[in-house]
NUTIFI-708081 format. One record per residue (C-alpha): x, y, z; residue number from 1. Coordinates in steps of 0.1 Angstrom, whole numbers, plus 5000, padded with zeros to 4 digits. Layout:
<nodes>
NODE    c1    c2    c3  resi
NODE     X     Y     Z   NUM
...
</nodes>
This chain:
<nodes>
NODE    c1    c2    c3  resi
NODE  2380  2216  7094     1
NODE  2400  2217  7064     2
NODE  2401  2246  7038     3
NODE  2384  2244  7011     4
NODE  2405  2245  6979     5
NODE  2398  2272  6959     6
NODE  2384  2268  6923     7
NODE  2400  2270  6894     8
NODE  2368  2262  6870     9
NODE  2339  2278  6869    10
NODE  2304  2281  6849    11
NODE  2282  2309  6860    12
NODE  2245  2308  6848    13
NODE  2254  2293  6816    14
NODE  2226  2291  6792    15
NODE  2228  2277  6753    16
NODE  2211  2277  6721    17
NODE  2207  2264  6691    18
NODE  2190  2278  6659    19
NODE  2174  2261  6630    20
NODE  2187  2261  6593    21
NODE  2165  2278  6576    22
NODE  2161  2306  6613    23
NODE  2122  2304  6610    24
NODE  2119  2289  6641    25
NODE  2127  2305  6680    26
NODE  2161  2295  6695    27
NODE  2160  2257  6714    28
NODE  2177  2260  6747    29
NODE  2201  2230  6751    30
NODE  2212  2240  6783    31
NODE  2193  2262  6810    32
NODE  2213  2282  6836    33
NODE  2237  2258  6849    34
NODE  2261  2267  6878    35
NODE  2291  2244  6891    36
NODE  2332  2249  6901    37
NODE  2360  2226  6900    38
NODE  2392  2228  6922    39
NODE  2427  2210  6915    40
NODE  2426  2174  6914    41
NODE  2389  2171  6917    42
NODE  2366  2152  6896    43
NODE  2327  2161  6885    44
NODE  2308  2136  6868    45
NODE  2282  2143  6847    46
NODE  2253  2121  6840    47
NODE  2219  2123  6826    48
NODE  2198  2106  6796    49
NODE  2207  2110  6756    50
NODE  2203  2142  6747    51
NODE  2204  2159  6785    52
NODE  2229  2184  6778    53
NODE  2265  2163  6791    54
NODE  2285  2164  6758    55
NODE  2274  2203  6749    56
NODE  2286  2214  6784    57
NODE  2324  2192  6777    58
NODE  2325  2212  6744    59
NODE  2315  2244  6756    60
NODE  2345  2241  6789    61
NODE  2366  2238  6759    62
NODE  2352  2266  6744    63
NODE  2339  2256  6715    64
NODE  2303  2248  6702    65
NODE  2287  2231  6675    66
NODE  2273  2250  6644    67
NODE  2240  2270  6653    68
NODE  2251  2270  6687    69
NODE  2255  2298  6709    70
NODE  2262  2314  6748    71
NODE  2228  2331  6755    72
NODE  2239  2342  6790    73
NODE  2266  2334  6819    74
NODE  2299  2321  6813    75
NODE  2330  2299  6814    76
NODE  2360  2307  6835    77
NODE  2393  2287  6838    78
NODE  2414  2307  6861    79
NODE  2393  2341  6861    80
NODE  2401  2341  6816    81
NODE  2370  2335  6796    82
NODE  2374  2300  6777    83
NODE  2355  2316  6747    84
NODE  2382  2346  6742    85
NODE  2411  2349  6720    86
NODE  2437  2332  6743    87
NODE  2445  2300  6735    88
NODE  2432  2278  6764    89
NODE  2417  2245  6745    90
NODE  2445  2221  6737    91
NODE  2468  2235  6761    92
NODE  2453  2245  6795    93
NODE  2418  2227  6789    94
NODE  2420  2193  6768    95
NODE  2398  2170  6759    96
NODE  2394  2126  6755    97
NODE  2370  2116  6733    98
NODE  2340  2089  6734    99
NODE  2360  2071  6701   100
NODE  2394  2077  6704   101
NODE  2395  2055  6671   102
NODE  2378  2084  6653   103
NODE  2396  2110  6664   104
NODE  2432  2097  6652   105
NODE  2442  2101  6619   106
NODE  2451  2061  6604   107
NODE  2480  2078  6582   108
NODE  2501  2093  6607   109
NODE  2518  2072  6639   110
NODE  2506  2075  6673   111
NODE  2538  2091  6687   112
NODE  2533  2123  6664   113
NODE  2494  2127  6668   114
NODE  2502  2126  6704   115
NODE  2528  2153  6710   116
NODE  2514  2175  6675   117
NODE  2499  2198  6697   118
NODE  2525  2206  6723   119
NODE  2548  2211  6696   120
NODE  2528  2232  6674   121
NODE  2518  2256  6701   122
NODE  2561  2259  6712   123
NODE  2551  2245  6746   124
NODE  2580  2219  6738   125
NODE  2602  2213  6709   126
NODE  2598  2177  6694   127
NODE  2625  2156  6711   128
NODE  2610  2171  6746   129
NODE  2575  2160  6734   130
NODE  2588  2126  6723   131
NODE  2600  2124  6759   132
NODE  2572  2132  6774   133
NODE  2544  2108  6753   134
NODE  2569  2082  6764   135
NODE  2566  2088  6802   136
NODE  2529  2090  6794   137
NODE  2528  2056  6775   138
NODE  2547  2042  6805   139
NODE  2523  2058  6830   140
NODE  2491  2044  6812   141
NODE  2504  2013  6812   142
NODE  2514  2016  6773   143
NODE  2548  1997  6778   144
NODE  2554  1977  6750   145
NODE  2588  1987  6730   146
NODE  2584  2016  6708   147
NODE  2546  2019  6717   148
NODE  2540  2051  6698   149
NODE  2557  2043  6664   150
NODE  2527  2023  6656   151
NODE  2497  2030  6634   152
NODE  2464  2034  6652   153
NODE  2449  2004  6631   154
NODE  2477  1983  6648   155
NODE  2464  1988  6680   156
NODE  2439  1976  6705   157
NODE  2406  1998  6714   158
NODE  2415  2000  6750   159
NODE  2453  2007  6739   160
NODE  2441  2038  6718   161
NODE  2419  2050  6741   162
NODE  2448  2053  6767   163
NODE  2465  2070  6739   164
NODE  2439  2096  6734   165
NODE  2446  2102  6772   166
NODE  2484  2105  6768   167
NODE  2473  2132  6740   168
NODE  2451  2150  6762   169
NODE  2478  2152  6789   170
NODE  2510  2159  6768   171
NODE  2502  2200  6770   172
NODE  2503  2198  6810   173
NODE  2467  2212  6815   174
NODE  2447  2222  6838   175
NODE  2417  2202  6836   176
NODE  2405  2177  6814   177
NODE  2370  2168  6800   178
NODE  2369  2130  6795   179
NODE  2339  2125  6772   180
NODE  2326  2088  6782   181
NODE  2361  2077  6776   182
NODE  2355  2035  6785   183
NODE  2317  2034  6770   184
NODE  2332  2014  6736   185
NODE  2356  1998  6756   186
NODE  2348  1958  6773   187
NODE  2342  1956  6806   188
NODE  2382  1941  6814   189
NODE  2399  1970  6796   190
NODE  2375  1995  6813   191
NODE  2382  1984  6850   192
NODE  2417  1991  6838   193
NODE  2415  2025  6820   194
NODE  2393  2036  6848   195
NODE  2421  2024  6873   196
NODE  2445  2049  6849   197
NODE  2421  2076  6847   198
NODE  2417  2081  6883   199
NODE  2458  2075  6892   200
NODE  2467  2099  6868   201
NODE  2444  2124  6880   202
NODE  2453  2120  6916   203
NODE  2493  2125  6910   204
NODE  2495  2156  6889   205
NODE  2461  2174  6909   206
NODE  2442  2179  6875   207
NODE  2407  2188  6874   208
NODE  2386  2167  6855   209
NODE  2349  2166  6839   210
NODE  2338  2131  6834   211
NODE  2307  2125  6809   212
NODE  2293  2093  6810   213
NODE  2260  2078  6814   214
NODE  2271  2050  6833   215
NODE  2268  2061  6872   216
NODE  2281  2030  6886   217
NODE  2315  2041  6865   218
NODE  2312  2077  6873   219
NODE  2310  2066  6909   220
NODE  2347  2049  6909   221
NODE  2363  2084  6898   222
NODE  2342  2112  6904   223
NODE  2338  2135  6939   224
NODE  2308  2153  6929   225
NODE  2278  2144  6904   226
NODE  2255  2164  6886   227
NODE  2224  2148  6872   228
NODE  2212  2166  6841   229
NODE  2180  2163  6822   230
NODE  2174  2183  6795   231
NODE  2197  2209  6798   232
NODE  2192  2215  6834   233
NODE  2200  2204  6864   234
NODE  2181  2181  6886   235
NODE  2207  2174  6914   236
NODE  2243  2185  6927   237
NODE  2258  2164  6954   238
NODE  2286  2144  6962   239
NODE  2289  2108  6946   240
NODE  2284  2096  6981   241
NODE  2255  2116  6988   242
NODE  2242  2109  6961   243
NODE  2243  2069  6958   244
NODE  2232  2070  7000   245
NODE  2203  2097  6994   246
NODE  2192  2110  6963   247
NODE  2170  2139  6968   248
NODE  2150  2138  6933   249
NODE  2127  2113  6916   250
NODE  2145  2113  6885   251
NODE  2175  2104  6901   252
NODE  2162  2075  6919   253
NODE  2147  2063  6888   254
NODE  2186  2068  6872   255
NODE  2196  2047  6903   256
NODE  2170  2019  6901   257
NODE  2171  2011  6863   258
NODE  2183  1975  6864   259
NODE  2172  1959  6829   260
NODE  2147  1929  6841   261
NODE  2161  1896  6836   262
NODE  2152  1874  6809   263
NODE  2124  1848  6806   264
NODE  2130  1816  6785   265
NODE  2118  1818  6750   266
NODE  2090  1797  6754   267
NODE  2079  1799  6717   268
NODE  2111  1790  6704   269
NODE  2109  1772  6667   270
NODE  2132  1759  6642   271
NODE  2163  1760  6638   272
NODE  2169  1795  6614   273
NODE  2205  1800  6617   274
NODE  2233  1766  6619   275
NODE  2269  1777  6622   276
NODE  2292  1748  6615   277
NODE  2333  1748  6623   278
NODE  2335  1785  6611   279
NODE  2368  1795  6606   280
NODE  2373  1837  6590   281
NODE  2402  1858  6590   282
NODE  2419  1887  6575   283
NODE  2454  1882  6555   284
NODE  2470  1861  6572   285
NODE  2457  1865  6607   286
NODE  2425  1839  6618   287
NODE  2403  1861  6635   288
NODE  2369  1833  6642   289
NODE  2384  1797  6645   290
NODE  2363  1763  6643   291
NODE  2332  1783  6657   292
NODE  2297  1765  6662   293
NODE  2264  1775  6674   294
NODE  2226  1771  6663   295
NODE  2200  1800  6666   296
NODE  2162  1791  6667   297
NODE  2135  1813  6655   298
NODE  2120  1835  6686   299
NODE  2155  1832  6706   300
NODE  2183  1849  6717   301
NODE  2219  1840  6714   302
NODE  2244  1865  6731   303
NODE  2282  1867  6720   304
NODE  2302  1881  6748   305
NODE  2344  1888  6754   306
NODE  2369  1914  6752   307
NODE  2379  1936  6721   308
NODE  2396  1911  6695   309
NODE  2378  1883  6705   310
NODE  2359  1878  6671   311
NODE  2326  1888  6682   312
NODE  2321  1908  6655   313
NODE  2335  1897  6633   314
NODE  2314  1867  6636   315
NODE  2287  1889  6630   316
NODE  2303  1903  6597   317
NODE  2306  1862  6588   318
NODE  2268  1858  6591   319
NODE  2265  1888  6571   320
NODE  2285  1876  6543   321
NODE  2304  1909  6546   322
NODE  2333  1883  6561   323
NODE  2332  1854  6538   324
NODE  2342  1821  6558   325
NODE  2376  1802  6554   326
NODE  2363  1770  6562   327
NODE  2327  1758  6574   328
NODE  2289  1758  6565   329
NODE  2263  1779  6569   330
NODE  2230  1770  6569   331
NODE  2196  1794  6571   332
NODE  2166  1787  6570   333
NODE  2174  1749  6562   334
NODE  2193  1758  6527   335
NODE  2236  1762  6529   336
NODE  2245  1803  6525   337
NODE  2265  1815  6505   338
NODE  2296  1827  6521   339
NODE  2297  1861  6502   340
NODE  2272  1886  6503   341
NODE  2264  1892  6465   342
NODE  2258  1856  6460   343
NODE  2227  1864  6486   344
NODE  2191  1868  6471   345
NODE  2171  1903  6481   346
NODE  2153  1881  6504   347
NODE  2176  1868  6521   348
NODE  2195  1899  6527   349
NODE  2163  1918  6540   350
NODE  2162  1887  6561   351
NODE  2194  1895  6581   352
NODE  2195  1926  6590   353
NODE  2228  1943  6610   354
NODE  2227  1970  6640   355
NODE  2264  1981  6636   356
NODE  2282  1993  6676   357
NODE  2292  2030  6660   358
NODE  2262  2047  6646   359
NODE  2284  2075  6635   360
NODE  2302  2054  6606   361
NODE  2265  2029  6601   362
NODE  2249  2066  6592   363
NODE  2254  2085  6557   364
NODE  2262  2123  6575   365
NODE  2247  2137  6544   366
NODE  2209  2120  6541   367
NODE  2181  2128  6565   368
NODE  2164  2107  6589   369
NODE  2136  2101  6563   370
NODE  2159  2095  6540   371
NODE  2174  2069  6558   372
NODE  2144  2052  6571   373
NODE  2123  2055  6540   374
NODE  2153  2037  6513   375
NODE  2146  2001  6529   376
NODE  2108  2004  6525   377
NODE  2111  2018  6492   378
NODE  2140  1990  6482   379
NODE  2120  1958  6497   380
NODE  2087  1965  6496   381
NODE  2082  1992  6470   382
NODE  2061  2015  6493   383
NODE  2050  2052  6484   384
NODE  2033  2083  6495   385
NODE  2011  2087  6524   386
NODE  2016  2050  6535   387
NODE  2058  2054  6534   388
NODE  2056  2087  6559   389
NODE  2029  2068  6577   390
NODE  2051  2035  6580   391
NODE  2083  2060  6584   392
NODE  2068  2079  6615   393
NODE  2055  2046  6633   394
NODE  2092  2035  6632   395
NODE  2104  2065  6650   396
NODE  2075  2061  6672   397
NODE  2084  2029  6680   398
NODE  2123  2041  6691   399
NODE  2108  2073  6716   400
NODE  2115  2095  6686   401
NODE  2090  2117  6663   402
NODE  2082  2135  6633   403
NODE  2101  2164  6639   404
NODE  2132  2143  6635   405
NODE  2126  2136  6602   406
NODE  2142  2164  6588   407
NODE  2171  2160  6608   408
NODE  2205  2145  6596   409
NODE  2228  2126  6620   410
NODE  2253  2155  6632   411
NODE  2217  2174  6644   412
NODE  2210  2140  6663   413
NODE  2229  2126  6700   414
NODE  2247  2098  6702   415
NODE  2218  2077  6715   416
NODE  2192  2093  6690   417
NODE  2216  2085  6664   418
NODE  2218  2047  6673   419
NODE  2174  2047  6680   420
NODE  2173  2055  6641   421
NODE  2200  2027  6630   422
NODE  2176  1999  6648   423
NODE  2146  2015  6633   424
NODE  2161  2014  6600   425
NODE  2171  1977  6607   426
NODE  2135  1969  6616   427
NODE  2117  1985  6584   428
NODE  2131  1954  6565   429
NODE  2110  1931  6588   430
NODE  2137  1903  6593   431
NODE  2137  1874  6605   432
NODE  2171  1880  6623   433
NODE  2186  1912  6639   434
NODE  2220  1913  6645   435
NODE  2226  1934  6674   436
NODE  2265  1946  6676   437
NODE  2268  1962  6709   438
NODE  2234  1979  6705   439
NODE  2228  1997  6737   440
NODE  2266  2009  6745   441
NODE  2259  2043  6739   442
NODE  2224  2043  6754   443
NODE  2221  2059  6792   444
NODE  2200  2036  6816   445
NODE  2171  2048  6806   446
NODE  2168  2046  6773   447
NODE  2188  2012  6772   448
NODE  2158  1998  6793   449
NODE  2132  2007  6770   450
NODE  2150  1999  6738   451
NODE  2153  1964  6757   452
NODE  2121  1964  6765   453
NODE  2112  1972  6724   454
NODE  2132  1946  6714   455
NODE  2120  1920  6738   456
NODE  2082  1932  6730   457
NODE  2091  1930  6689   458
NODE  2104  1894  6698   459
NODE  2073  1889  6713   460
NODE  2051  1899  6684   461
NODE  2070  1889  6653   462
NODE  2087  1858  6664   463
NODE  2125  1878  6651   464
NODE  2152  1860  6664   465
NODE  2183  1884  6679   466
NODE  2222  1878  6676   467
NODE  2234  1901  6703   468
NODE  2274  1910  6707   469
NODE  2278  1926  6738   470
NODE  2299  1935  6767   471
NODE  2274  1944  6788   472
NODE  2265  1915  6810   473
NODE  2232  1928  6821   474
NODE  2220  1930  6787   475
NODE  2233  1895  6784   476
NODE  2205  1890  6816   477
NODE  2180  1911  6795   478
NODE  2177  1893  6763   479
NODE  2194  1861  6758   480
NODE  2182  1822  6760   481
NODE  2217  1813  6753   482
NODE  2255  1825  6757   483
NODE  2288  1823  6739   484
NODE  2315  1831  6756   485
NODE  2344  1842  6732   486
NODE  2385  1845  6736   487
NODE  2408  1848  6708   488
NODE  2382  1838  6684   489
NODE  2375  1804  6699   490
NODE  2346  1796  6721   491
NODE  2358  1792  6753   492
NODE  2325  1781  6771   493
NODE  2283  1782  6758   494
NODE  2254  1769  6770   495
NODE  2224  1780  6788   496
NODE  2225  1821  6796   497
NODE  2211  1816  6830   498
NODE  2237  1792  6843   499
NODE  2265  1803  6826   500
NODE  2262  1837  6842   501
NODE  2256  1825  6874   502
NODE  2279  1797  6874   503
NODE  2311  1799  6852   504
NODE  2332  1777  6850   505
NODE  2361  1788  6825   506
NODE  2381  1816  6845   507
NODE  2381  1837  6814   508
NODE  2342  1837  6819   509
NODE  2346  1846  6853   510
NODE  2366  1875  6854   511
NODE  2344  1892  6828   512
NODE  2314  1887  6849   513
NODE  2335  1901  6880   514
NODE  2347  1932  6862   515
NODE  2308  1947  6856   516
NODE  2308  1979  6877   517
NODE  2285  1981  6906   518
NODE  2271  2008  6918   519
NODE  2290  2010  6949   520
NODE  2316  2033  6962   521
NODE  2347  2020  6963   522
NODE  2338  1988  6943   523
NODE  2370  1998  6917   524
NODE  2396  1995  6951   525
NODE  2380  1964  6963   526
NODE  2385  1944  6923   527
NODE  2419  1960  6921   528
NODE  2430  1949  6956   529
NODE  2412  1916  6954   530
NODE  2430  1905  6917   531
NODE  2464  1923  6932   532
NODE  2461  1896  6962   533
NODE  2456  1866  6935   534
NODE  2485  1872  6916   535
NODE  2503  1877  6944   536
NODE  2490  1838  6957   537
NODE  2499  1827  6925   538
NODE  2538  1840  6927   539
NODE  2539  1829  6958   540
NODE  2527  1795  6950   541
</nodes>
């Protein structure tokens, strides 16, 4: 047998709270005791439902936790040093890649100098050093156009900034890195290959890594152990193997079988509600949408799917009249729309409602959740009183949510709470169209399923018709009647969701359906291998 290496991270019987405000109420425990280790160049994945704890155990490796937050008991050790003492650990021996890398650089300062900032402000290297070193790391994530890091971050793509997040994280030399679901905003193309990255860059410089997500078919492809968390504890500890073979827990079998149900035909489909004609859209000079058509009936669902810059949502900003058209007609409802969004009527605009992909910019940080909820109700249907908290507290009912959230603001709410209140605040205008831009991507399983399930069952009852932009091919399974398959906005195939997901025929339609992770080990090495052998026929040939 082989000797075990010895670990270099370690959380001992770590326990957190949080306080209220106004400290009337007792401490909430956000995590409960937890115990793990991580040695050179392994991987732990964490996984568990909105809210189970994942994101406040990355902060807290870094030593840091959010405001009312605190260490009741146990601790964090990175080579035998606390990470919560004076001694300059986070951003040089611990580092960290965030969920949205596009929130966390700054648009007025070029990629280059946000990447090496730290390294150079700590004297770990002096700036032309650091400059070297970002450009190994560009070259190493596959960032190898010409002068890659002189650009903006707004002149980059999603997938492109995440990897440059990762070059920032790695510039310091550190120890271990806490990757914070690093591919969950990214399509499914772009996150085979930033996974593909991840995991080569971990295994040739022997870092130890934390990797958040609540995707466990991804986590699978790059982690050696898993932890399954659920509020604040743990419910299981095993390797990935062991624990996609035998999973000892009901709650993690229930993590493992959540496959969203596949979609029925809309058999009440009605009238056409929404005609899209030649749409053409763009911004300056560049054409972003180009000669796009597509009808959406009343009761049905149309899904949008393709990579990052295909003009899925900006199709959805079109519709919206946030976008005004180039060229084209729009028809709703049997009258032509106005193209611009303050030629609209009230009614119209209640009508068409938008679930925006990042709940964090969709949200106003400063209002509450009643606040939030309650200003649609008030706006469009004038309600007061009893009968607005009455209306306001079904809607959170409706989303798994209740009244104790409605004193909460956004930074007090997770990632998936956060988007549960941005569709009930879409629904409280009771339209006749939801547009859903990528509406379950930062949902785990669980609560993905039964906000599909809502939506399906509000379908059902109100006859709403759903645009839905996704990557996420299940969903595309889940919900939709019909598909649209976009690529460098053109639509490069549509039809019938059913038999364009089972048999594509455009190859661009094909490899996004091939790159959905499965939860299989060793599914990753079998896509790379497999699309390595192609090109290589097609050289060859």
């Amino acid at each position: 047998m082989g000797i075990e290496p010895k670990s270099i991270f370690e959380v001992r019987d770590l326990s957190v709270e949080v306080t209220s405000k106004d400290k009337r109420e007792h401490p909430v425990k956000l995590l409960d005791k937890l115990n793990f280790s991580i040695a050179p160049g392994q991987v732990l994945g964490l996984i568990g439902e909105s809210g189970a704890g994942k994101s406040t155990i990355g902060l807290a490796a870094l030593g840091y936790l959010r405001e009312g937050c605190f260490v009741s008991e146990g601790s964090i050790l990175l080579n035998g040093k606390s990470v919560f003492g004076k001694n300059r650990l986070r951003g040089e021996a611990i580092t960290y890649v965030p969920q949205s890398a596009a929130a966390s650089f700054n648009p007025a300062f070029r990629l280059v100098k946000q990447v090496i900032e730290t390294a150079v402000l700590r004297g770990l290297l002096n700036r032309r050093d650091a400059a070297t070193t970002a450009e190994r790391l560009f070259l190493r994530l596959g960032l190898t156009a010409p002068n890659f890091g002189d650009r903006f971050p707004h002149q980059v793509s999603g997938g492109q900034l995440q990897r440059a997040a990762t070059a920032m994280a790695l510039c310091t030399g550190p120890s271990i890195v806490v990757f914070d679901e690093p591919t969950t905003a990214l399509d499914v193309t772009v996150q085979v290959e930033v996974l593909n990255l991840i995991r080569e860059v971990i295994t040739k410089s022997g870092l130890a890594a934390i990797y958040i997500s609540h995707d466990l078919a991804v986590v699978a492809q790059v982690a050696d152990d898993i932890m399954v968390l659920r509020k604040g504890q743990k419910v299981e500890y095993s390797s990935t193997f062991e624990m996609l073979t035998c999973p000892k827990e009901d709650y993690t079998r229930r993590l493992l079988s959540v496959k969203l149900a596949k979609r029925l035909a809309a058999t009440e489909a009605g009238k056409i509600l929404l005609e899209m004609n030649d749409i053409s859209a763009g911004y300056g000079a560049k054409e972003v949408v180009s000669n796009l058509s597509f009808q959406l009936r009343a009761g049905s669902t149309v899904a949008i799917v393709g990579e990052s810059g295909s003009g899925k949502s900006s199709t959805a900003r079109v519709i919206t009249g946030l976008l005004p058209a180039r060229r084209g007609t729009i028809v709703y409802d049997g009258e032509p729309l106005s193209r611009h969004l303050k030629s609209r009527e009230m009614a119209t605009r209640r009508e068409i409602q938008l679930i925006y992909q990042n709940p964090d910019v969709a949200l106003n940080p400063r209002q509450t959740v009643w606040q939030i909820l309650a200003r649609p109700l008030q706006l469009y249907f004038k309600i007061k009183g009893a009968e607005l908290r009455s209306r306001v507290i079904t809607l959170l009912e409706q989303m798994e949510l209740d009244a104790t959230y409605l004193g909460r603001t956004p930074a007090e709410l997770s990632g998936g709470q956060k988007q549960r209140v941005c569709i009930a605040r879409a629904l409280a205008a009771s339209p006749k169209i939801i547009i859903c831009d990528e509406v379950t991507s930062a949902l785990d399983p669980l609560v993905a399923d039964g906000i599909v399930k809502l939506l399906v069952r509000l379908q059902k009852q109100t006859h709403v018709s759903y645009l839905v932009i996704t990557h996420d091919i299940a969903l595309v399974h889940a919900v939709a009647d019909e598909i649209i398959v976009m690529k460098d906005g053109e639509c490069v195939e549509a039809g019938d969701a059913l038999s364009v997901l089972t048999d594509p025929r455009h190859p661009y339609t094909q490899r996004l359906i091939e790159s959905v992770p499965k939860m299989e080990i060793g599914w990753l090495d079998s896509l790379t291998t497999s699309r390595a052998t192609s090109v290589n026929q097609e050289v060859t040939s």
